[in-house]
Structures are given as C-alpha cells and as structure tokens.
C-alpha positions in Angstrom: 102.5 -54.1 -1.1 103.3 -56.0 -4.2 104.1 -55.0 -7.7 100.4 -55.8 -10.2 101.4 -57.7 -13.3 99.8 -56.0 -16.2 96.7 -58.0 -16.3 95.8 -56.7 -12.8 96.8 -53.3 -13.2 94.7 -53.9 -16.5 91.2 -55.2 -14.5 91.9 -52.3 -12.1 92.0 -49.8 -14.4 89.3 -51.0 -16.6 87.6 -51.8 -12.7 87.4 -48.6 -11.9 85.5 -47.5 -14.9 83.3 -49.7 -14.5 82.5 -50.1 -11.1 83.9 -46.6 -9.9 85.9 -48.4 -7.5 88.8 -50.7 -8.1 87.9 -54.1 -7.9 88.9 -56.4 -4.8 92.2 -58.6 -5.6 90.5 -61.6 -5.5 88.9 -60.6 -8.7 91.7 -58.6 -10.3 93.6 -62.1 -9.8 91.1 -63.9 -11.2 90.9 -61.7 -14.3 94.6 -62.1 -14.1 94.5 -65.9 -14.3 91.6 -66.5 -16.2 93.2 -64.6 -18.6 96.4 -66.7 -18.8 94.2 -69.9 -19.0 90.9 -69.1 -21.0 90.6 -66.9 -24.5 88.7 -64.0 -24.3 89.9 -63.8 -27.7 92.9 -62.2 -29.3 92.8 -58.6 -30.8 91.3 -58.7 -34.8 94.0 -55.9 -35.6 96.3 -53.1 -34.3 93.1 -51.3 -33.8 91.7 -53.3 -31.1 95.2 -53.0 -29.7 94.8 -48.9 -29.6 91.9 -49.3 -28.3 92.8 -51.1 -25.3 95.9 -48.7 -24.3 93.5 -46.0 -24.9 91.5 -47.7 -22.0 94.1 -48.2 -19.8 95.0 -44.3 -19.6 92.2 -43.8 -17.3 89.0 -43.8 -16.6 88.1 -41.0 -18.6 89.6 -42.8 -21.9 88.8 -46.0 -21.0 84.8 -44.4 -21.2 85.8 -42.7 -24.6 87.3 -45.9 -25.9 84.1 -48.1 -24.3 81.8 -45.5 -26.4 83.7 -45.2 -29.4 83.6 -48.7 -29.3 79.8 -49.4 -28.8 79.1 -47.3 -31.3 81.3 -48.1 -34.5 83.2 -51.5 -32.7 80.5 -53.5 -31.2 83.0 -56.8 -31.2 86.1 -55.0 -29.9 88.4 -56.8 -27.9 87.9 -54.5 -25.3 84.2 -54.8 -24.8 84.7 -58.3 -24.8 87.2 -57.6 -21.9 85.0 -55.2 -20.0 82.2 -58.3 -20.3 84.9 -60.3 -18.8 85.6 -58.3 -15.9 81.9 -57.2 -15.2 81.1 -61.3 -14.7 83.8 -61.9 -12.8 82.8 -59.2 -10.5 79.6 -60.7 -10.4 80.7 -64.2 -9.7 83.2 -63.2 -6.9 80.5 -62.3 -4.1 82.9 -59.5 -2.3 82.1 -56.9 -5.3 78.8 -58.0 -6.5 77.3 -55.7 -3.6 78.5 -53.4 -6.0 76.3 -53.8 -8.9 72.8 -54.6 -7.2 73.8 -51.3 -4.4 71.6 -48.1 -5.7 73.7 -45.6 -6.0 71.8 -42.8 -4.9 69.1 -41.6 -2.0 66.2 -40.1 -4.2 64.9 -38.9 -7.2 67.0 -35.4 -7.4 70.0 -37.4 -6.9 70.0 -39.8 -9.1 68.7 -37.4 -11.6 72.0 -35.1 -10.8 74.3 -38.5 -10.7 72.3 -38.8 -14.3 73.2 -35.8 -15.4 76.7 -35.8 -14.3 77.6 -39.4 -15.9 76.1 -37.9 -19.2 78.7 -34.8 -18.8 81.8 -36.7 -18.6 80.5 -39.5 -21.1 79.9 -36.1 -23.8 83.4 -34.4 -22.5 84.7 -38.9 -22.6 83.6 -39.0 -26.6 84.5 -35.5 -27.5 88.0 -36.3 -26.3 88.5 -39.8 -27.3 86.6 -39.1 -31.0 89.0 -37.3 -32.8 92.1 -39.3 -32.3 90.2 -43.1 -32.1 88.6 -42.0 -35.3 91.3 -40.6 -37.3 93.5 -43.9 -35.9 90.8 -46.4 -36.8 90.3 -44.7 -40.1 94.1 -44.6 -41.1 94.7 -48.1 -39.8 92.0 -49.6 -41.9 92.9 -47.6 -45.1 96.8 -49.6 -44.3 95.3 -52.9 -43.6 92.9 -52.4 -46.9 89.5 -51.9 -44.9 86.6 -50.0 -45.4 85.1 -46.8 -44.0 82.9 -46.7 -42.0 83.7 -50.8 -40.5 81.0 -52.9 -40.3 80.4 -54.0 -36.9 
C-alpha cells in the first residue's frame, strides 16, 4: 500500500469526521488534486492554521475544532475545507450512498445515535474550548485583533 501525501491523509482524517468512515480514494485523490489546482482559499492567519492541525488530530478534535469554528469562525479555512470534501463526496457516486443511507432502524435508535452524537460533541467542545480559545484569543491580541472576532 502506498504512502498518502498530506492532502489525502488530510481528506481522510477530516473524512472520517464527517462521514464516520474514511472516504474512498477516488475522492481523497480528488481532494488531493483539486486542491493542488483550484483555491479553496488560503488561511486569513496562523489561527486558521491551528485550527486545521487541531482537526487533523482526530476525529474527536477535528469535531471540537468544526464547533469552535461554527460558533465564533464561521469563515474558517477549515469549514471551507470540510464544504470541500463533503461535495466532493457527493459528486463522486461510490460515497454518496453515504449521505442519503439512514443511519439507523427506528425511532429508539436514532434517538440513542442522537443522544450519543450530542455526548461526544459536549465532551468534542469541552476539550477543544479551552485551548482553541485561549490560542485564538492570544493570537489576535499579537496580530492586533479584537475579542470576541467578528465572524
């Protein structure tokens, strides 16, 4: 098996947040090359740059750093990636299965699946809060921002 480059280890990781499975190679390549040849933008400041390697720890970060990001970074680089990644999956037939398959057999399980993605997306922020906030908040005081950023 080969080695990833960093952009497909990248769309695997951020993948498997999103999808709960990795995605197929076809689309990690595409991601891969479509990153290469298209701009999904570059990062505003070494914020969006944290935020991103945060991600890419896990999937457990990579929630923290998606709901850190929603809530006070609505144009962060790496929501702008996770779009990204979530149309490619979409486009490339072999995964979207993946996004229009219900997850769950009835009522009581989709209330307990409901209950358990709201656990870990609690235990996600809790963990991912204190150190994204205290980095965002001492990056912008060095790059002259304000607290709290405007989205």
């Amino acid at each position: 098996m080969r080695e990833l480059d960093p952009a497909e280890r990248e769309a695997c990781i951020l993948g498997e947040y999103l999808l709960g499975v990795t995605p197929t190679p076809k689309v990690t390549a595409a991601y891969a090359d479509l990153q290469l040849r298209s701009r999904i933008g570059d990062p505003v400041d070494r914020f969006d740059l944290l935020l991103l390697r945060w991600a890419l720890l896990g999937s457990l970060p990579a929630r923290g750093a998606d709901l850190y990001a929603r809530i006070l970074r609505p144009n962060a680089w790496l929501r702008r990636k996770l779009i990204f990644l979530l149309a490619l999956v979409e486009v490339h037939g072999s995964d979207a299965h993946i996004l229009r398959t219900p997850g769950s057999s009835g009522p009581l399980v989709f209330f307990a699946e409901a209950v358990l993605r709201g656990i870990l997306s609690v235990m996600a922020l809790a963990l991912s809060l204190p150190i994204l906030g205290l980095s965002h908040l001492a990056l912008g005081r060095r790059q002259g921002a304000r607290w709290p950023p405007s989205p």
